[in-house]
N, C-alpha and C positions, 0 to 999 in steps of 0.2 A: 431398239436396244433397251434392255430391262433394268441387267443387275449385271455385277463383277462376277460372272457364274464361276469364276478359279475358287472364289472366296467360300470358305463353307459359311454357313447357315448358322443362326443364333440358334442354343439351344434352351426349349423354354422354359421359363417360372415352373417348380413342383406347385401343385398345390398347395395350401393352408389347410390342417387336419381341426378342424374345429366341431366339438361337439354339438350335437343336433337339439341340446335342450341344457339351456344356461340358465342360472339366476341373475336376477339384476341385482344389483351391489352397486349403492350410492358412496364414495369415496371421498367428496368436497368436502367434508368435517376430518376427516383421517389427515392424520401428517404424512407425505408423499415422500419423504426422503428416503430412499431404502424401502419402500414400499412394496409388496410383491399380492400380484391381482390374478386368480386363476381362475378358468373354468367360467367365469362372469359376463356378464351383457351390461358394458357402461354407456349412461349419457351422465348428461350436465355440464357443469362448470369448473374446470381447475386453472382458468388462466392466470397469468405472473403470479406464479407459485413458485417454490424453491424445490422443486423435484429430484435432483439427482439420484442418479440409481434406480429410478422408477423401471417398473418390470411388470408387463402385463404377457401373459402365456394362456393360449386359449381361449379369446375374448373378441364379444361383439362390440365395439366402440360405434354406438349413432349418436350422429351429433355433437359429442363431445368436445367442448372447446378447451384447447392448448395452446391456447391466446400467449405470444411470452412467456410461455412458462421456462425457466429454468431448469432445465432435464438431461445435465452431460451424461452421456451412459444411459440413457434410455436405451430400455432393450424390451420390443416387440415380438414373440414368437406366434407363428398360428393364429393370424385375427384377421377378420372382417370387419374392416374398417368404412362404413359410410356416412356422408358428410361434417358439418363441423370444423374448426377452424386449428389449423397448426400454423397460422401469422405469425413470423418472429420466433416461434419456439427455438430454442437453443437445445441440439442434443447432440452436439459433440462429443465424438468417440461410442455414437449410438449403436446399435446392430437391429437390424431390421431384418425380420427370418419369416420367409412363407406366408406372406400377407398380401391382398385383396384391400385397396385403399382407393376410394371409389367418393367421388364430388367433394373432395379433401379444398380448402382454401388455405393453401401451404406460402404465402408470400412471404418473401421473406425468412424461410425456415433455416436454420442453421443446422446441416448432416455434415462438416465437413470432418474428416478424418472417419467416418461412420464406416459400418459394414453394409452392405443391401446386401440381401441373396433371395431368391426365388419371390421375387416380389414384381406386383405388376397394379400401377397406379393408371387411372383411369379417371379422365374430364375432370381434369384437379389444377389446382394453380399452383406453380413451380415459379412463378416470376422472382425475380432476384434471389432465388433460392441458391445455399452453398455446400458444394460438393465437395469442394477443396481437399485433396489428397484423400479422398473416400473408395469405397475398394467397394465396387459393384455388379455382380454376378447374377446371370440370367436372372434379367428384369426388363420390364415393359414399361414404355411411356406411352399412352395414347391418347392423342387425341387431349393433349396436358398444354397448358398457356407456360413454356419455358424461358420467357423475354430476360435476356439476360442473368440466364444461370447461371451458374459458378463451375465448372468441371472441373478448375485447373490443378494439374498433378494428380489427376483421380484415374484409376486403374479399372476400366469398362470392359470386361468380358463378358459375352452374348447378352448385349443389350442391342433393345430396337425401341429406335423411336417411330412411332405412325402418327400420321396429322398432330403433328405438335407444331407450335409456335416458337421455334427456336432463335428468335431475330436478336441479334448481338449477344448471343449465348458466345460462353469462353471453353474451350478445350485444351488452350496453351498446356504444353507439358502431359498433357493424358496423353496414356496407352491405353489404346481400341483394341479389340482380339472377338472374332466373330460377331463385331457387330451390324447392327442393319440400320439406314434411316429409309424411308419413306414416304411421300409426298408430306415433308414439312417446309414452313417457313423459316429460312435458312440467311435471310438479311445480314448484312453486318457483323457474320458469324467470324469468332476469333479463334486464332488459331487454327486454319484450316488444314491446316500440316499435319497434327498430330491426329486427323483424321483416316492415317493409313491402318489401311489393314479391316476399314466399315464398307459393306454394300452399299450400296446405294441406285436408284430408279433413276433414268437418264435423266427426267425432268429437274431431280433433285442437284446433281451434278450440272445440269444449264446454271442453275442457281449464282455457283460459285465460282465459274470459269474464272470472273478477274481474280479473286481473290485466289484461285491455285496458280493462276499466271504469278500472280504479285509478288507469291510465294515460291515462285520458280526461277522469280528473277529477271520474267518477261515483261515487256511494255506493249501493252496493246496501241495501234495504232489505226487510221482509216488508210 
């Protein structure tokens, strides 16, 4: 037994439209508030900064650290994003559009109330990261360290999770719509209820048995 074959199939991330020949553009001396970065290849350093409003569109980010920064309304279009640190960053009420985020060190990130759309994160750290009432549309987690994220009240249409670590991750309150998991770490997962409506691989489903029983109101016994 595989999947809930009734259930249709996530549908995937577009791509990211990013030009094939950027400048680089150093931005650590510039004031970040209201900011707007195009067509650019950033590294360096902007951690605990005061960012709000920050706007990168068409952009290679390597390395870049967003260490803490202060970013509500961060809004990413079209980038290729590989590694570098978003620990802490704050970007509530963000939108994240058609991006490729690849060895990201995101612990701690604060996206709750955030938009994702066509986004697909890759061997990146989500640990205690917060999703909290964030509206997230065909997007990818693989293979991502998600140890107690935040999903709670967040709205996941065709999203899948693959080899992720999702041990005492919370769902309470989220609505699922085409979604997929796949051989994750599933421990301690909360909310396992508002998990209807995701596929999921038999093995993944062994996982959780007590906790749907618990949630069904069964007592398992010998």
């Amino acid at each position: 037994m595989d999947s809930i074959a009734s259930l249709p199939e996530p549908i995937p991330p577009k791509r990211p439209s990013v030009s094939a020949s950027l400048d680089r553009r150093e931005v650590g001396a510039e004031r970040l508030i209201g900011l707007r970065v195009s067509e650019a290849e950033l590294t360096g350093d902007l951690s605990e900064r005061a960012a709000a409003d920050l706007r990168f569109d068409d952009v290679r980010l390597s390395r870049l650290d967003l260490s803490a920064t202060e970013a509500a309304g961060l809004v990413l279009t079209d980038a290729l994003v590989s590694g570098g640190s978003w620990a802490n960053l704050r970007a509530t009420r963000g939108a994240l559009t058609r991006a490729e985020i690849e060895d990201v060190r995101a612990t701690g990130v604060e996206l709750s109330e955030a938009t994702v759309t066509d986004v697909v994160f890759t061997s990146s750290r989500f640990d205690l990261a917060s999703f909290r009432f964030a509206t997230l549309e065909r997007v990818v987690f693989d293979d991502c360290r998600l140890e107690e994220a935040d999903f709670h009240g967040a709205t996941l249409s065709s999203v899948r999770f693959e080899r992720c670590n999702l041990t005492a991750a919370s769902f309470s309150a989220a609505r699922c719509e085409r979604c997929e998991i796949r051989d994750c770490e599933l421990t301690d997962l909360h909310g396992v209820e508002f998990l209807r409506g995701t596929r999921m691989r038999w093995n993944d489903v062994l996982q959780l048995t007590t906790l749907l029983a618990g949630a069904a109101g069964i007592s398992i016994v010998d």
